[in-house]
CHARMM-style PDB file with segment names, atoms N, HN, CA, C and O in Angstrom:
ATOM      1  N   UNK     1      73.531  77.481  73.622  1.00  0.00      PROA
ATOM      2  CA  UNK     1      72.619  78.262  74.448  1.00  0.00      PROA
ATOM      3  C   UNK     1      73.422  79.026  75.501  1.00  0.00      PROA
ATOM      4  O   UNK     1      73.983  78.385  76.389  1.00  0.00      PROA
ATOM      5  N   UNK     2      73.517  80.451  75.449  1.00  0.00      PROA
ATOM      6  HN  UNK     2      73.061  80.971  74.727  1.00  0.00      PROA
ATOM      7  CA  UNK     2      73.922  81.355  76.137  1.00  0.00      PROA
ATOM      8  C   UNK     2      73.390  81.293  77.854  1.00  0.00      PROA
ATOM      9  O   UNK     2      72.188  81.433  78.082  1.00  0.00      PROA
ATOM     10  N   UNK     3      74.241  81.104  78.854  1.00  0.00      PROA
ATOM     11  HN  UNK     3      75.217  80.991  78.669  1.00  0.00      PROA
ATOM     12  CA  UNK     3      73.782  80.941  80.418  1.00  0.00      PROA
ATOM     13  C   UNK     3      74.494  81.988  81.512  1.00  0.00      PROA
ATOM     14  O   UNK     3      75.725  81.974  81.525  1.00  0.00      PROA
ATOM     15  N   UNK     4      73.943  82.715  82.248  1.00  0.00      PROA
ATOM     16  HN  UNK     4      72.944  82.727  82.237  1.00  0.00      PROA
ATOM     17  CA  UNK     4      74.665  83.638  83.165  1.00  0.00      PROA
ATOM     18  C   UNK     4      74.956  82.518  84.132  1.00  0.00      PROA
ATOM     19  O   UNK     4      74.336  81.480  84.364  1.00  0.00      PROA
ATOM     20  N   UNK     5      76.178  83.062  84.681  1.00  0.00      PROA
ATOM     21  HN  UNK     5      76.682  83.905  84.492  1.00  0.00      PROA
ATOM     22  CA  UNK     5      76.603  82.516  85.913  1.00  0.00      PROA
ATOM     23  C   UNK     5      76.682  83.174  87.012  1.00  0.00      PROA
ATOM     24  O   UNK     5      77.317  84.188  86.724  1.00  0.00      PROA
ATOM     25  N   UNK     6      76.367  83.201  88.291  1.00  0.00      PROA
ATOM     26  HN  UNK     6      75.852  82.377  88.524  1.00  0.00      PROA
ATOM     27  CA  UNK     6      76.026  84.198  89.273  1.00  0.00      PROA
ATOM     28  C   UNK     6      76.828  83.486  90.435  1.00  0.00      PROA
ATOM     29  O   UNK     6      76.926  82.273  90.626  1.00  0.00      PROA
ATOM     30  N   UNK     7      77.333  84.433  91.106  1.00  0.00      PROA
ATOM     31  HN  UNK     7      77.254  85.417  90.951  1.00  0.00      PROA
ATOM     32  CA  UNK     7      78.535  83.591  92.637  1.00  0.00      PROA
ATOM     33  C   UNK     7      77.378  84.270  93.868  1.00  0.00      PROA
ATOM     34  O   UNK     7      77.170  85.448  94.159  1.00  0.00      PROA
ATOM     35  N   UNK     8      76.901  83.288  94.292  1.00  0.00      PROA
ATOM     36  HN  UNK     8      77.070  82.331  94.055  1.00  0.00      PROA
ATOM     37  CA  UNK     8      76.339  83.694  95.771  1.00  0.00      PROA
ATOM     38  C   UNK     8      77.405  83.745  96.534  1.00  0.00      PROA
ATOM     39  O   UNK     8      78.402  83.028  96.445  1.00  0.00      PROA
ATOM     40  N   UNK     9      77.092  85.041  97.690  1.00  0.00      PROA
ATOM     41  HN  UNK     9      76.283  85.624  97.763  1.00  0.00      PROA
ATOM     42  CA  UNK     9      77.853  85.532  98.944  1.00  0.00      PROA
ATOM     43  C   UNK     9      77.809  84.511 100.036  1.00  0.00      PROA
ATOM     44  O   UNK     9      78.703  83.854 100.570  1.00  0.00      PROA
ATOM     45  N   UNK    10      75.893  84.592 100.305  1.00  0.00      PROA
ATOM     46  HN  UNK    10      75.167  85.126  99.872  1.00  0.00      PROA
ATOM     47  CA  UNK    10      75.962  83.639 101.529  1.00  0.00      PROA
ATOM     48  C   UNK    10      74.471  83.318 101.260  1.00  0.00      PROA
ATOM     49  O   UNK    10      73.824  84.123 100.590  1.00  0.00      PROA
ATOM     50  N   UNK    11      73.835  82.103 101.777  1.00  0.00      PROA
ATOM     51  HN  UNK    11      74.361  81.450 102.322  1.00  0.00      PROA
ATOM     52  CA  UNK    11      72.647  82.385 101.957  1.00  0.00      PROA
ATOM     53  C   UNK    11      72.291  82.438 103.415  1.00  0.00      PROA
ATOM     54  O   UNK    11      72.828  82.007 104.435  1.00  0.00      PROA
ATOM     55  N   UNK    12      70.854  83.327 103.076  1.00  0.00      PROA
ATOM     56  HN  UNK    12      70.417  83.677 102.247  1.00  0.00      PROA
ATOM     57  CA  UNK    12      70.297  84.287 103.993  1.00  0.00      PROA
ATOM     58  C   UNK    12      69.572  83.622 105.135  1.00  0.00      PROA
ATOM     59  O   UNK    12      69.811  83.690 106.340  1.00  0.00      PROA
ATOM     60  N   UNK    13      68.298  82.726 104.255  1.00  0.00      PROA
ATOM     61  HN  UNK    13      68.104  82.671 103.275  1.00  0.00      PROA
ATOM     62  CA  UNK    13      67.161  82.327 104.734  1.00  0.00      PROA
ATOM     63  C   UNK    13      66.975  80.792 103.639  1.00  0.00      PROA
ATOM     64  O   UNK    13      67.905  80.486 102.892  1.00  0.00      PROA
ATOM     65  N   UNK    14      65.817  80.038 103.686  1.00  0.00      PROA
ATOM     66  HN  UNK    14      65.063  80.286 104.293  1.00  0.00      PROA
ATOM     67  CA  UNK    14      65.422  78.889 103.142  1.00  0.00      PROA
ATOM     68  C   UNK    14      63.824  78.208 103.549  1.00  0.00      PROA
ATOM     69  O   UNK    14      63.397  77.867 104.652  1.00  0.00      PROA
ATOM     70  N   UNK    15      63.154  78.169 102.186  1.00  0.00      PROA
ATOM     71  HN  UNK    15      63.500  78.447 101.290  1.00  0.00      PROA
ATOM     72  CA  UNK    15      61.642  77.747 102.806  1.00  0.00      PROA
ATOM     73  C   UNK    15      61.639  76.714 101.894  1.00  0.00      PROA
ATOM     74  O   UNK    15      62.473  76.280 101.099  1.00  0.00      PROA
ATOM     75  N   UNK    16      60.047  76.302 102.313  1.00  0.00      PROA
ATOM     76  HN  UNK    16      59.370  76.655 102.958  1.00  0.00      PROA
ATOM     77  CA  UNK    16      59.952  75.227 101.295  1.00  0.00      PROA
ATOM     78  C   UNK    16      58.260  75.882 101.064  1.00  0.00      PROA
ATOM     79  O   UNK    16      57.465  76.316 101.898  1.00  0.00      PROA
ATOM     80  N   UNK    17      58.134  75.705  99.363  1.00  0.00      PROA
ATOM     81  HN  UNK    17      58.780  75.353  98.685  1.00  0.00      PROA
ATOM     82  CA  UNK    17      57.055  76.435  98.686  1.00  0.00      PROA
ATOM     83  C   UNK    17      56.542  75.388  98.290  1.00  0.00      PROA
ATOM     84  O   UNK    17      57.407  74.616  97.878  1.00  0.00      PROA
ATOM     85  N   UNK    18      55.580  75.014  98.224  1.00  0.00      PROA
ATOM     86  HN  UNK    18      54.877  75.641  98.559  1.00  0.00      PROA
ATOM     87  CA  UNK    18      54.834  74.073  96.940  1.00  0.00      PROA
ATOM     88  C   UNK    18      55.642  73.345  96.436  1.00  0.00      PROA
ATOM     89  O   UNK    18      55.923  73.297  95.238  1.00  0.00      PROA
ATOM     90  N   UNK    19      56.327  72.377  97.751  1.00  0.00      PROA
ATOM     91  HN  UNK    19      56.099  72.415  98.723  1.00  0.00      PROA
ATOM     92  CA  UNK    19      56.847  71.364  97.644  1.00  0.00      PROA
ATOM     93  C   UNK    19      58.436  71.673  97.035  1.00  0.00      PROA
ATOM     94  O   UNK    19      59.080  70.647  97.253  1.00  0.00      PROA
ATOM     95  N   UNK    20      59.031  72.373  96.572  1.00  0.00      PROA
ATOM     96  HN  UNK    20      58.507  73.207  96.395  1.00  0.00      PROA
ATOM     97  CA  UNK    20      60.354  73.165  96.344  1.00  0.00      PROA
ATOM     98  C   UNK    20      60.968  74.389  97.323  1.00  0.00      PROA
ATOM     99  O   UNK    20      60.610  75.480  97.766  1.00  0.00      PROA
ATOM    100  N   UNK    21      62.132  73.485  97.365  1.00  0.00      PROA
ATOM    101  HN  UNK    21      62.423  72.599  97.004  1.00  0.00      PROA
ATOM    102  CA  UNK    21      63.334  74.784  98.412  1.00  0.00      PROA
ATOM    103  C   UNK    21      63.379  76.055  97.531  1.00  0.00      PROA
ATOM    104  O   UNK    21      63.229  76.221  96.321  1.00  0.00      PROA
ATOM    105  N   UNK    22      63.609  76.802  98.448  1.00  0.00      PROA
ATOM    106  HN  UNK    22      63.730  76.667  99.432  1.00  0.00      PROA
ATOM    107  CA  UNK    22      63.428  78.305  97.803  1.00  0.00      PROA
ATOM    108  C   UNK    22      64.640  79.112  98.552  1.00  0.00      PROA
ATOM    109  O   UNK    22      64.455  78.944  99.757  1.00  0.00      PROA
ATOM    110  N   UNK    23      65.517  79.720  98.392  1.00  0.00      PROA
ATOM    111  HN  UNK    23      65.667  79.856  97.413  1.00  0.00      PROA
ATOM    112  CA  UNK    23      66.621  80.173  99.179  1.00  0.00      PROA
ATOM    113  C   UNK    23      66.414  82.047  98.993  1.00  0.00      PROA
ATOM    114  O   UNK    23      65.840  82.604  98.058  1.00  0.00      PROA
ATOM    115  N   UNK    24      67.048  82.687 100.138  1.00  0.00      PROA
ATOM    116  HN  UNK    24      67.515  82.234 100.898  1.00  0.00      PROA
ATOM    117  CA  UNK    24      67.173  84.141  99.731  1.00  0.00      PROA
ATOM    118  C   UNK    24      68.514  83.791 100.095  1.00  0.00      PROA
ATOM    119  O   UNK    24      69.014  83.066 100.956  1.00  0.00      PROA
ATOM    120  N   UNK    25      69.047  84.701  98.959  1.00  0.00      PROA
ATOM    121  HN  UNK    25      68.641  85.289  98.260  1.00  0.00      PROA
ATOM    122  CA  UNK    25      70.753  84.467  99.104  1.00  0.00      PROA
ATOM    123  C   UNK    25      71.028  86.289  98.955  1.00  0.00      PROA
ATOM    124  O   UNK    25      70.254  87.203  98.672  1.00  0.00      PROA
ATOM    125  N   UNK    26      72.620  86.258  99.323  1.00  0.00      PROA
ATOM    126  HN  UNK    26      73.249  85.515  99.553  1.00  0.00      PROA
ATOM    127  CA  UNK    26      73.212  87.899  99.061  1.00  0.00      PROA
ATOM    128  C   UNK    26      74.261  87.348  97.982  1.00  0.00      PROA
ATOM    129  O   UNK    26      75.118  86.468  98.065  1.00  0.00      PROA
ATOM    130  N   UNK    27      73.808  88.333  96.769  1.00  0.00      PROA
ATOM    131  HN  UNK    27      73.112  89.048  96.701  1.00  0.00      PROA
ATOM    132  CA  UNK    27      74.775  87.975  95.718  1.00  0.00      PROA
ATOM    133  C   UNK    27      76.289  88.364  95.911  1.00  0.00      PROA
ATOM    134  O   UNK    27      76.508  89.461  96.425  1.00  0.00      PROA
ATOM    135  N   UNK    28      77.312  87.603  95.561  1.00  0.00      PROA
ATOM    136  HN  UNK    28      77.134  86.712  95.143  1.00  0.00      PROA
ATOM    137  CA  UNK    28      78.721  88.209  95.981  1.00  0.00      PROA
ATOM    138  C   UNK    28      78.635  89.090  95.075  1.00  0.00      PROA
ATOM    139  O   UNK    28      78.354  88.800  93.912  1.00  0.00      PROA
ATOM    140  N   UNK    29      78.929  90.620  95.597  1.00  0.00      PROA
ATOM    141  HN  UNK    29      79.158  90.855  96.542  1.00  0.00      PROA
ATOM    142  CA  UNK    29      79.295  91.704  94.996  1.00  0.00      PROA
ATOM    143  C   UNK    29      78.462  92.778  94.430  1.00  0.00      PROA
ATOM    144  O   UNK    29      78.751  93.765  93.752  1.00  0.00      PROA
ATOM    145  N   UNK    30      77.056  92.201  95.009  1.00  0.00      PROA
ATOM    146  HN  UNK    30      76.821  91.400  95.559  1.00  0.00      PROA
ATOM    147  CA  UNK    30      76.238  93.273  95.151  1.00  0.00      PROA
ATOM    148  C   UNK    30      76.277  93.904  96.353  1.00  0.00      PROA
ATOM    149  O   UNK    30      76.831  93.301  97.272  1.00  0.00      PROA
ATOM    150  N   UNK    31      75.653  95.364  96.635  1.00  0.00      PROA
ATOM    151  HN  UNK    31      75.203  95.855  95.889  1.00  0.00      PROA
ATOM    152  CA  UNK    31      75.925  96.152  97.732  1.00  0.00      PROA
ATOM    153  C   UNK    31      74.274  96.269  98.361  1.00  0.00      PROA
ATOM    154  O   UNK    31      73.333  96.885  97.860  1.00  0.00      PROA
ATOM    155  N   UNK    32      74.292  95.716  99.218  1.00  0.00      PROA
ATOM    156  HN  UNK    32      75.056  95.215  99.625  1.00  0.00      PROA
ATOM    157  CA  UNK    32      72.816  95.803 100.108  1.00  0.00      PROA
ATOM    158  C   UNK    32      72.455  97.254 100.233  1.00  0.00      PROA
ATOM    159  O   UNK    32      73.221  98.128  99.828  1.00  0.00      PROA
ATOM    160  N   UNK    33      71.455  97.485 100.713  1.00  0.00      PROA
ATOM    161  HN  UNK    33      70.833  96.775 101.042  1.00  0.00      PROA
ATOM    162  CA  UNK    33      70.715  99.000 101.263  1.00  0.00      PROA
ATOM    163  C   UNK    33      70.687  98.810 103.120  1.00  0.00      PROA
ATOM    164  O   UNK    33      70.516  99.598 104.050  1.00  0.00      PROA
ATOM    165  N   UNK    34      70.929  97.472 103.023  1.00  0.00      PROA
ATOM    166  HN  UNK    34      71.068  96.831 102.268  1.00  0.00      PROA
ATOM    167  CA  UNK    34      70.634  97.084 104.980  1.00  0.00      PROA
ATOM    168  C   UNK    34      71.713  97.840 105.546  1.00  0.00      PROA
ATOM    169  O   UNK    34      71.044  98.585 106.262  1.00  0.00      PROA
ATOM    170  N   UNK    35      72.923  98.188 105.743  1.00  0.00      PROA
ATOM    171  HN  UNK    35      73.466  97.583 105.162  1.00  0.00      PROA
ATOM    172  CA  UNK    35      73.749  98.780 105.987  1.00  0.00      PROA
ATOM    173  C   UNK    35      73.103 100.294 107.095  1.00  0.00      PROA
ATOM    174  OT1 UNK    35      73.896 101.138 107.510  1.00  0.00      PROA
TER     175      UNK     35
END
């Protein structure tokens, strides 16, 4: 079974949803628009 692997930068923020952590992260090596 074929799986991407993804490198987070940093994370952002962190909640908790319906009982599960939920993170906003900045992917390493994507380029934001916040700038």
């Amino acid at each position: 079974q074929d799986h991407l692997e993804w490198e987070v930068s940093c994370i952002l923020d962190a909640r908790l949803r319906k009982g599960k952590l939920q993170y906003l992260v900045e992917w390493a090596g994507h380029q934001s628009d916040k700038d």
